[in-house]
Phi, psi and omega in degrees: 000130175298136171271159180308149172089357188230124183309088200281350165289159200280069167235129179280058143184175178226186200217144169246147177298113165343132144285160137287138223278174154192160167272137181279178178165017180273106161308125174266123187255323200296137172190146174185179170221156193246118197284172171166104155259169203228109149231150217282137180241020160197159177300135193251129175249138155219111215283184174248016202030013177238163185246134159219187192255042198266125181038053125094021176238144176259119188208142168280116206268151195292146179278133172218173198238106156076070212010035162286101163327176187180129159255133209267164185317293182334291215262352163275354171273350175285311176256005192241297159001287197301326204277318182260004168265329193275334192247047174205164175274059167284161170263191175232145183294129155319141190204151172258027180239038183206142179272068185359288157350308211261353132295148200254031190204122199320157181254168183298130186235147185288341202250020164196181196229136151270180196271329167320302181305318193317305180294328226238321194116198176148184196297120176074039186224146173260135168245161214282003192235143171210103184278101165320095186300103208274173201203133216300115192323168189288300191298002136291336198315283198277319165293343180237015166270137168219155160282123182221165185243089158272199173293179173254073212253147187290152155313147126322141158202114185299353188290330182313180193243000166297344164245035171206152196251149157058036177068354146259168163302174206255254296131246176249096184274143168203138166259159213260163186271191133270123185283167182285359172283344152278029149303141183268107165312162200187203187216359177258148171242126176240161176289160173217160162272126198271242237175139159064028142271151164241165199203121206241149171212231162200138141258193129267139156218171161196173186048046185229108173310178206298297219285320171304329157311298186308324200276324203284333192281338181287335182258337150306273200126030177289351186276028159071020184243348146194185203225107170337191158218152153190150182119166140325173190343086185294308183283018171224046120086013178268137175154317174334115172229172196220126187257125154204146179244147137289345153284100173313346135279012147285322156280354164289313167311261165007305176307319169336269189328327209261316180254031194221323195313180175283164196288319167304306163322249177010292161327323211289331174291322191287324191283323183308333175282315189310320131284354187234037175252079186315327185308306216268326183247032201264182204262144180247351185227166199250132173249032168289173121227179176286057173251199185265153199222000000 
């Protein structure tokens, strides 16, 4: 059974619900840093912006630091942001490719802090977090790069009436995993990182207080309640990755974070595992198409 509010039409992802924004204003003393591997539970892409050429096929190649694969900090900060913007009382940043009006939640005013900006930064704000770029073990190098040929996919475009309920946007989207027998084929060919590589790093943080901690580790998923997407063709169900540490206090945070929030929070966490919990929820029948995404 589906929870209420989360999007049964045949689209691979669904929308978790705006909080109401609040100010963050709690001073933080904390600081450490977090050991942390990423292994892929689908093929995984991230370009390099360069093409390169093997036996006369042109493919887009996975990015890499002295021909090493990587995932760069930038882009594991990114995608884990979005993950702590759906399970906190955030605001969301100005952007002129959006309509403001159709949020049902204050937008970022420079002269205050949500506990994100707080965490993550904004314009004119620093942030208290610094993501390490991670990198593919040596015994992968050569057994897990592959070529593979996917779809072609469309911009988003939020204007459809599919992201929105009562004349706002429904939320937040993520897409759902998949197993790997409905990955979806295609005619563009990318380098890809193959299913079961690791790829190890660090973050840092400082000055963040208890309860912030707890939210970056629950949204890395270190307690095992959910498994991120990142990477090219999320909606054809390739991107699936698994956050894990050997500090045990780093997962105990994270539990912190899942079971001590407030009862909104709480909703918010229960629909964010219901998709992004890959064992329980990923799609075993595939609901991409060539539609708008």
């Amino acid at each position: 059974m589906r929870l209420a509010g989360v999007n049964t039409m045949s689209k691979p992802y669904s929308f978790v619900p705006f909080l109401p924004v609040k100010e963050y204003t709690k001073a933080g003393t904390e600081k450490g840093k977090i050991n942390i591997k990423i292994e892929t539970l689908t093929p995984l892409h991230i370009s390099s912006g360069y093409l390169e050429e093997d036996n006369n096929l042109l493919y887009k190649q996975f990015i890499k630091l002295n021909n090493i694969p990587i995932i760069p900090g930038s882009s594991l900060k990114g995608c884990i942001r979005a993950i702590t913007e759906a399970v906190s009382h955030s605001c969301y940043l100005e952007s002129k490719n959006i309509d403001h009006r159709k949020f049902s939640q204050n937008k970022f005013d420079k002269n205050k802090n949500c506990i994100i900006c707080n965490m993550f930064g904004a314009k004119g704000k620093r942030s208290k977090i610094r993501f390490g770029d991670l990198f593919l073990q040596e015994e992968d190098v050569k057994d897990k790069i592959t070529i593979l040929r996917i779809p072609k996919f469309q911009k988003p475009h939020p204007e459809i009436p599919l992201y929105y309920q009562n004349g706002k946007y429904k939320g937040y989207k993520f897409y759902h995993h998949g197993d790997n027998k409905i990955l979806e084929k295609g005619k563009v060919a990318y380098e890809f990182i193959d299913k079961g590589a690791i790829f190890e790093g660090s973050i840092w943080f400082e000055n963040m207080t208890d309860h912030q901690v707890n939210l970056l580790c629950f949204s890395l998923g270190l307690n095992g309640s959910i498994q991120p997407k990142l990477g090219y063709g999320k909606p054809a169900y390739y991107g699936s990755i698994k956050i894990t540490t050997d500090e045990a206090k780093w997962i105990e945070a994270a539990h912190q974070y899942q079971h001590e929030s407030n009862s909104e929070i709480q909703k918010n966490i229960h629909r964010l595992i219901e998709i992004l919990n890959y064992e329980n929820g990923k799609k075993t029948v595939s609901e991409w198409n060539e539609g708008t995404y």
